[in-house]
N, C-alpha and C positions, 0 to 999 in steps of 0.2 A: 458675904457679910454674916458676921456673926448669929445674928437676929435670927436668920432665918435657917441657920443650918441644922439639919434633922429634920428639917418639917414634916416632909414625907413619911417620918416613921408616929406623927402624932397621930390617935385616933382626932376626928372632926367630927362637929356636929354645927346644923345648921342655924344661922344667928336668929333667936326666937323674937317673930313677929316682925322679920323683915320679908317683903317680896321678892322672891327669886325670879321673879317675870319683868320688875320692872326696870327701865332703863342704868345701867349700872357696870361698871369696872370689875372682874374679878380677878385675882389669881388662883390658879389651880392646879390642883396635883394629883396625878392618876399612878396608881401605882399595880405593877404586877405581881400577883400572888405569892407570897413567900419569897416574894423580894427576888427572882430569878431573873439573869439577867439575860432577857430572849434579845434585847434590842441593838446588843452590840457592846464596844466597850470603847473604853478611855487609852491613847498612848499618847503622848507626850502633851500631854491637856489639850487632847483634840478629839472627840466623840464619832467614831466612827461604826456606821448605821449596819448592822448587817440585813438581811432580807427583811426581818421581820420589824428592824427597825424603821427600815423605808417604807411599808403599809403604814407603819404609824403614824410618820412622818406626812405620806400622802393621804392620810384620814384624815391630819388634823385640816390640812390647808384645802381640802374639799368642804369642810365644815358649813362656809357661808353659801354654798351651793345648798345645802341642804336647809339652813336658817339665816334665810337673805335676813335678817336682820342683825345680824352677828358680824362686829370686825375684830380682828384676829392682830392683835399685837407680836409682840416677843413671843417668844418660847423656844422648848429644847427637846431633844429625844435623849435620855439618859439610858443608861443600859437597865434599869429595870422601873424607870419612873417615865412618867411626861411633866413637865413646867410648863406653864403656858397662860398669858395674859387674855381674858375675855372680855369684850365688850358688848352687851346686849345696847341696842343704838334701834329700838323700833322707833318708826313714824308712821303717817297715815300712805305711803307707797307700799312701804314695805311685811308691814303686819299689823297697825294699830296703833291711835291715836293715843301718849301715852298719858296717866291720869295728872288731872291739875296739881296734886301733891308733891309733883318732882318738878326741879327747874335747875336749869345751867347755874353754876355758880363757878367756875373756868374754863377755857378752850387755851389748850397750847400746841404743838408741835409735836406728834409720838412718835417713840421710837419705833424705826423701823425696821420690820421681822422681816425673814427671806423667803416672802411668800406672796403670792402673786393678788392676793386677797387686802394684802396690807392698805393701813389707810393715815394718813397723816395726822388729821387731828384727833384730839383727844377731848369728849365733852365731860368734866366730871360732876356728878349730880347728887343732890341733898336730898333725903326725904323729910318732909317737917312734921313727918308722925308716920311710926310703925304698923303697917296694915297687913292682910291678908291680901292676898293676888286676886284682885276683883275686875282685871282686866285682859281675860283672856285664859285661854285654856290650858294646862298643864303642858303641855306640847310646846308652849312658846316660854320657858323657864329654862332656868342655868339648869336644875336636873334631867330634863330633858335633854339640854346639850349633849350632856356630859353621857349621859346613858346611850345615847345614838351613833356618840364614836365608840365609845364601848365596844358597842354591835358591830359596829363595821369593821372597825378591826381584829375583835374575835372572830370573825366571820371567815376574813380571808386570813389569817394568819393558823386557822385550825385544818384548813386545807393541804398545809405542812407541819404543822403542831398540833395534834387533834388534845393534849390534854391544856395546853393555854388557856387561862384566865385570868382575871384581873381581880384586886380586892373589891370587895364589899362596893365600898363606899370611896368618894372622894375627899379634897381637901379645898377648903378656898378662905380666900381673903379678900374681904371688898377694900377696893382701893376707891379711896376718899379723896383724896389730892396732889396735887402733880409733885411734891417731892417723896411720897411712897410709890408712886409710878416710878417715877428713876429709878429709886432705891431701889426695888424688885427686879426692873429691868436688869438693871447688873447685875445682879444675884443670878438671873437665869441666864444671860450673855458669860457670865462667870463658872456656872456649875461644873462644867470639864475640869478647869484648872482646880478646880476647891475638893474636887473625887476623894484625891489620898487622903485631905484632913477632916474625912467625917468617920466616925464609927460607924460599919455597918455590920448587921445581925449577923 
């Protein structure tokens, strides 16, 4: 989809005065420094993972192992990016009872990722006013997420790549409702085939 191609190369910054702890859809995008592509490559619009790309690969879907509150949609290992759909889904089992300012506003059917984490439905949730994360520790937030696979994957991938790293920063988009969940979905079930028609640096 048009909409979204390039993403990866846009700087991001975080949406001012939203909670990144509270229950909530993301998309996001991890990208490797200087755009190098350690993860493998594209032949015939089909993504194939080299070593470095299967830690990645197996960081991502270890994720809810590490923030049982986290399910794990779509995503893709590209040869120097990650795409990948988050869902932060706490409750009181799992990490914390989430604050009265958010509530269901749809449940549908989500697409299903090739990962053993995956989960069917999809709750998407409204906040009816912009707050600071007043429920819980830094630790339980999308940057935390995001920083964690980080770790783990620089961790073991410098074992055979000792100069590996990742950009700065990440990328995201809150997904608000079920048809930019599709939409995205494709986009990342897509990224292989769409390779050749992006400019890259």
């Amino acid at each position: 989809m048009t909409k979204f191609k390039g993403i990866y190369r846009i700087e991001s910054c975080r949406r001012p005065g939203w909670d990144y702890g509270a229950n909530a859809i993301y998309f996001v995008t991890i990208c490797i420094k200087n755009k190098i592509k350690y993860f493998g490559e594209i032949r015939s619009n089909v993504m194939g993972l080299s070593n470095q790309g299967m830690i990645a690969n197996k960081c991502w879907l270890e994720i809810p192992d590490h923030f049982p509150f986290v399910k794990l949609h779509t995503h893709i290992i590209m040869p120097d990016h990650v795409h990948g759909i988050i869902e932060i889904a706490k409750n009181e089992s799992n990490v914390i009872k989430p604050p009265a300012e958010t509530q269901n506003i749809a449940s549908l059917r989500g697409t299903q990722t090739n990962n053993h984490h995956s989960q069917n439905s999809v709750n998407f949730t409204i906040r009816t006013k912009f707050h600071k994360n007043k429920f819980g520790p830094q630790s339980q937030n999308l940057g935390s997420i995001i920083r964690g696979y980080k770790v783990g994957v620089t961790k073991n991938i410098r074992k055979e790549i000792p100069e590996f790293s990742w950009q700065k920063n990440y990328h995201d988009i809150i997904i608000k409702d079920e048809q930019a969940f599709v939409n995205i979905s494709k986009y990342i079930k897509n990224n292989p085939r769409n390779w050749k028609n992006k400019t890259h640096p």
